[in-house]
C-alpha positions in Angstrom: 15.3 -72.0 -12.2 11.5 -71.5 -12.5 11.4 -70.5 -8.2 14.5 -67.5 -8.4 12.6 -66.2 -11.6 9.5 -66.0 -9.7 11.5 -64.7 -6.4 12.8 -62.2 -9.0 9.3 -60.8 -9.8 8.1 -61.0 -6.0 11.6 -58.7 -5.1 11.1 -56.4 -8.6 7.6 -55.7 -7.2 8.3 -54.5 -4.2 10.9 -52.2 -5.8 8.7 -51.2 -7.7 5.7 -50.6 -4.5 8.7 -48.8 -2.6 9.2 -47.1 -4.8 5.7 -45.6 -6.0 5.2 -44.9 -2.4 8.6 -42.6 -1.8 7.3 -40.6 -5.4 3.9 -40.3 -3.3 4.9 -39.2 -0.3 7.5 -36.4 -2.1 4.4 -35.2 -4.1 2.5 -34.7 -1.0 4.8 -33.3 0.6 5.3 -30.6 -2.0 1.5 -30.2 -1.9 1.7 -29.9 2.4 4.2 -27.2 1.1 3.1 -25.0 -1.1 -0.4 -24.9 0.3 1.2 -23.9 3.9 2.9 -21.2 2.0 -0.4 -19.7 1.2 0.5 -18.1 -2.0 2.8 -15.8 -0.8 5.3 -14.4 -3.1 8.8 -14.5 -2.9 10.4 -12.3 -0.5 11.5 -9.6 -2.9 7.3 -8.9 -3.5 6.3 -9.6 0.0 5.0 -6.8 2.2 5.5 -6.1 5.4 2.6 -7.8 7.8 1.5 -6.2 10.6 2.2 -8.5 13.4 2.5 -7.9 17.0 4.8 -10.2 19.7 2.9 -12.4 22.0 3.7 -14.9 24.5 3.4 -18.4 23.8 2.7 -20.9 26.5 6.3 -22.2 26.9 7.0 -18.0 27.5 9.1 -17.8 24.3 7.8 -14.8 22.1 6.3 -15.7 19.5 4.8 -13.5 16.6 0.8 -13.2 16.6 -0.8 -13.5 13.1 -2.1 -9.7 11.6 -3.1 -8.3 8.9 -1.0 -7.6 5.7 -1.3 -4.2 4.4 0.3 -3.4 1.3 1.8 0.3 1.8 4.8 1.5 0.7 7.0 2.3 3.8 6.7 6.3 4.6 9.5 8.1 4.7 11.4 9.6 7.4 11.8 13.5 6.5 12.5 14.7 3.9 10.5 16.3 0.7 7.2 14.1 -0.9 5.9 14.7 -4.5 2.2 16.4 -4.1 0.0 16.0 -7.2 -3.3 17.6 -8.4 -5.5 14.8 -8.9 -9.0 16.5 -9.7 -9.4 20.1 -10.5 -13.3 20.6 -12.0 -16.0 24.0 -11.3 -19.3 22.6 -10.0 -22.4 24.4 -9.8 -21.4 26.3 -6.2 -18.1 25.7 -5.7 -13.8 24.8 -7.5 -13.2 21.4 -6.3 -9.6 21.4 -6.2 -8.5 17.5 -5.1 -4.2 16.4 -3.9 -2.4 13.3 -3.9 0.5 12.8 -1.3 3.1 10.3 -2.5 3.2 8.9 1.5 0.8 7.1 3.8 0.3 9.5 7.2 -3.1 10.7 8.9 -0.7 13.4 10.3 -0.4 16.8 9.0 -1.7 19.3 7.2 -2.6 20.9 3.6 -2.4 24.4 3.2 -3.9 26.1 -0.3 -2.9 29.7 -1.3 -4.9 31.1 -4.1 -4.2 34.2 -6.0 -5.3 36.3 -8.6 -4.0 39.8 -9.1 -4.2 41.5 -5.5 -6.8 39.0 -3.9 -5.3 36.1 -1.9 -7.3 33.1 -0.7 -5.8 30.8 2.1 -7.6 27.4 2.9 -6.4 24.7 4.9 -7.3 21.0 4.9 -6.7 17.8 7.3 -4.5 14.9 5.2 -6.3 10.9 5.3 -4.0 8.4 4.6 -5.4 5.6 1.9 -3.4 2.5 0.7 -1.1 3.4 -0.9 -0.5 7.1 -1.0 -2.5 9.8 1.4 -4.5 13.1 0.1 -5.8 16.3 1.3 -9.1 16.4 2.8 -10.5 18.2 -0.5 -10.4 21.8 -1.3 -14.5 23.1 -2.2 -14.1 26.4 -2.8 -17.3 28.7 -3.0 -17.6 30.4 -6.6 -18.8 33.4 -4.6 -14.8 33.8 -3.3 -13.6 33.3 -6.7 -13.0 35.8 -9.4 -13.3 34.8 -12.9 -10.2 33.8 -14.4 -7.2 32.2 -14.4 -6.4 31.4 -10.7 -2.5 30.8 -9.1 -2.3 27.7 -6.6 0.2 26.8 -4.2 -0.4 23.5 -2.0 1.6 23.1 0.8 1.7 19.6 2.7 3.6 19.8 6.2 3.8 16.8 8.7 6.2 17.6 12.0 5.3 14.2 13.2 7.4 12.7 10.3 9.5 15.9 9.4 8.1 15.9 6.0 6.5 18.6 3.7 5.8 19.2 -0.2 4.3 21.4 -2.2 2.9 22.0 -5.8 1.9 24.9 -7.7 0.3 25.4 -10.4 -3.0 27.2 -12.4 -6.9 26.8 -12.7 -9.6 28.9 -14.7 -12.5 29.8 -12.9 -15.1 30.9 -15.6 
């Protein structure tokens, strides 16, 4: 009686050893897991990365590591909201400053300025930045501008990508 009790505790311990080492190996395998994942989010808050297709050396293709960029994916004609982001008189000049709700280098702002009779027709090259794009900046000289309140048009056109906006809209020159 006294040798199946003790075979009893030499077979309950290696149970209890096998175990222990399955729970270990599942907990470092999670581990592996998750830090091979590196802390990306799930697929519905993912970004596009930027990869590019390369051979690998059994001639498969194979996608090359790039960067990620977080940009929201420009559009593809159509119309884009323009905003006025900074308006402000300086000591020389009317800084007038545009958001574009699209990322592009291509295109161009044009700014149409009015009061009464006189007209004032600037243009400006568009600079893309993460996540939206914006006119090169608009510094007008005070010695163009009347005193008073000013009519603005911005127009934003881009062939490449068949889009354009536009906003208008009113400053005070004093």
């Amino acid at each position: 009686m006294i040798k199946i009790n003790s075979q009893n505790k030499h077979h309950r311990r290696w149970i209890v050893i096998a175990i222990t080492a399955v729970v270990v190996l599942a907990a470092a395998g999670l581990l592996i897991f998750f830090l091979n994942r590196g802390g990306q989010k799930p697929a519905a808050e993912t970004s596009t990365p930027a990869t590019t297709s390369a051979t690998s050396q059994q001639g498969t293709a194979a996608p090359a590591k790039g960067t990620v960029t977080e940009q929201p994916a420009a559009p593809t004609g159509g119309s884009v909201d323009v905003q006025l982001t900074a308006s402000s008189q300086a000591a020389s000049a009317y800084q007038l400053r545009f958001q574009i709700d699209t990322v592009s280098n291509n295109g161009q702002c044009t700014l149409v300025l009015s009061i009464g009779t006189a007209t004032i027709t600037k243009t400006a090259s568009v600079q893309a930045l993460a996540r939206t794009s914006t006119c090169q900046g608009f510094d007008i000289p005070l010695d163009e501008l009347k005193t008073g309140t000013w009519n603005f048009t911005l127009t934003y056109a881009n062939s490449d990508d068949n889009l354009n906006g536009s906003l208008t809209g009113t400053f005070d020159v004093k």
